[in-house]
N, C-alpha and C positions, 0 to 999 in steps of 0.2 A: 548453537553453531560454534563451539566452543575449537573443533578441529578444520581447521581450514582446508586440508586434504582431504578430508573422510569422503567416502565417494557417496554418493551421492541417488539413488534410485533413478532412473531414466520417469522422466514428467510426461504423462498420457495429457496432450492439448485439447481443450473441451474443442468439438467438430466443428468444422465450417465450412462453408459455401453453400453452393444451391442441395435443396433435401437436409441437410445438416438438422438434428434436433435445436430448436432456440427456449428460453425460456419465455414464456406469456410474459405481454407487457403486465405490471401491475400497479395499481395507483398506489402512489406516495401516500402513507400513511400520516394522518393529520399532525402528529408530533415530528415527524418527519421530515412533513412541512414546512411549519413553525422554525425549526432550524436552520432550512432553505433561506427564507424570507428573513431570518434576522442576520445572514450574512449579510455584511455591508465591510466596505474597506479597512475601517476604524477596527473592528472589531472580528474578525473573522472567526465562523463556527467550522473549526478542524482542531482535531485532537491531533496530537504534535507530539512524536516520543524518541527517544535516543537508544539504540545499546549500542554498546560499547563492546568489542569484542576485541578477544587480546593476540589476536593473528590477523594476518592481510587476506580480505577472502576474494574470488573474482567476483565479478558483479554476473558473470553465466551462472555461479554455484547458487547467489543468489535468485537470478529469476528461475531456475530449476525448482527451486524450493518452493520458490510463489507461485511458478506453476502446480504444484504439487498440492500444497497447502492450502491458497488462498483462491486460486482460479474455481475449485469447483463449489465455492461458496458463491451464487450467483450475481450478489450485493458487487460484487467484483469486480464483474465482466460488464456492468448496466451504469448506464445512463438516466439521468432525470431528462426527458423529450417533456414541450408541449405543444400540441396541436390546435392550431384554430381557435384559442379559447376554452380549449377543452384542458381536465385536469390533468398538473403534474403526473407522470407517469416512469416507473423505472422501465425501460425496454434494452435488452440486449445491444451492445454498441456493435454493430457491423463491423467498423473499424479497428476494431479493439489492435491495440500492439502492444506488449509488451514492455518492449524499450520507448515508449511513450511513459510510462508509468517506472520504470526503474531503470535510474541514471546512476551513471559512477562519475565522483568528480574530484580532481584533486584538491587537498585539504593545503592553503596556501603554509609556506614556511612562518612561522616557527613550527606548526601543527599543532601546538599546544591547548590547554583549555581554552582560553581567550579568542584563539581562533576560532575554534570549532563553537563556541556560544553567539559569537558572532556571523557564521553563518547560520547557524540556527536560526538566529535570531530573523536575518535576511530571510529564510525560507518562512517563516510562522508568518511574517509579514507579507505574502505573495497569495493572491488568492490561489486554488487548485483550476486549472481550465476547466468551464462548465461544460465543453463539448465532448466530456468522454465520462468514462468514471472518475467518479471524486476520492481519488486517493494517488499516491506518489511515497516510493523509496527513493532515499539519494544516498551514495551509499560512499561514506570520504575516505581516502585513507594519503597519505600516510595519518595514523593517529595513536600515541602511545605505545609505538613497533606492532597496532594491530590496525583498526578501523572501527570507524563510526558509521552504524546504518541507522541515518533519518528518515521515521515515518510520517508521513501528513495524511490524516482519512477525518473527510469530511465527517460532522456530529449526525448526517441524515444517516449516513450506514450503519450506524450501531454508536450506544451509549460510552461510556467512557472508562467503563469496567468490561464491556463487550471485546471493544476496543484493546484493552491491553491482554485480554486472552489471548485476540489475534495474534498482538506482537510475539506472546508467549510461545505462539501455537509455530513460531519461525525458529524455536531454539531446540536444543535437542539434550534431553540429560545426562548423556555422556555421549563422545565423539561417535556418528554413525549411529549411536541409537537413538528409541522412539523419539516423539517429539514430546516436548514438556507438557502440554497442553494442547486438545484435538479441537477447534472448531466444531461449530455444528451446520451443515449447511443452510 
């Protein structure tokens, strides 16, 4: 995301309302789980990662792009549900919003390192809300005459090399062109 202007493809929104295709709920897979269950306050299971980009982008250009990139990867859009005692389950979040999941916020003055590590810091410290998908972009600026986008995605979505494909898969190798790295759904 190296060009702050470059435009940008128009974002096809996965379908919704009544008839809408959803994905089948699926049960959380046992390792999955395991990651679930070891969050606790002290210690939170979420991969936590920084770029750094050297322009001010909007935070529209960014949810355009997570619309693009990251929505049609279903791990996304879903929720951990349990029912009655019955097993964790991923099931599509009805409520899904967008702007639930990627905030823009301003980065206090100085905006220097020290700031921005110190929100960091505050964010890694914050559990992700369990009632929707486990992941969140906050995306700071001013930062360096560009901006900081902070990602938090819980460790049940994907490993930690998974994980920074994703982030990868949000940059682009030259302004407007392909993206660095493609997900796989």
């Amino acid at each position: 995301m190296n060009a702050a202007n470059a435009p940008v493809p128009p974002a096809a929104a996965p379908p919704r309302g009544p008839g809408a295709p959803t994905a089948a709920a699926e049960r959380v897979a046992p390792v999955d789980l395991a990651w679930l269950r070891m969050d606790e306050p002290a210690n939170l299971m979420q991969i936590n990662g920084v770029l750094v980009l050297d322009q001010p982008v909007a935070v529209e250009r960014i949810k355009a792009i997570i619309r693009r990139r990251l929505l049609p990867i279903p791990r996304f859009r879903q929720r951990v549900v349990t029912r009655q005692g019955g097993p964790p389950r991923w099931e599509e979040d009805p409520g899904f919003d967008i702007d639930r999941h990627v905030v823009a916020a301003a980065l206090p003055e100085p905006g220097d390192d020290s700031v921005l590590a110190s929100m960091v810091g505050e964010l890694m410290s914050t559990p992700l809300p369990a009632d929707r998908p486990l992941w969140e972009f906050r995306l700071l600026q001013p930062y360096r005459g560009g901006c900081a986008l902070v990602a938090r995605i819980h460790h049940a979505i994907g490993d930690g090399v998974a994980l920074m494909l994703v982030l990868l898969s949000l940059t682009d190798l030259e302004p407007g062109g392909p993206a660095t790295v493609r997900p796989r759904p």
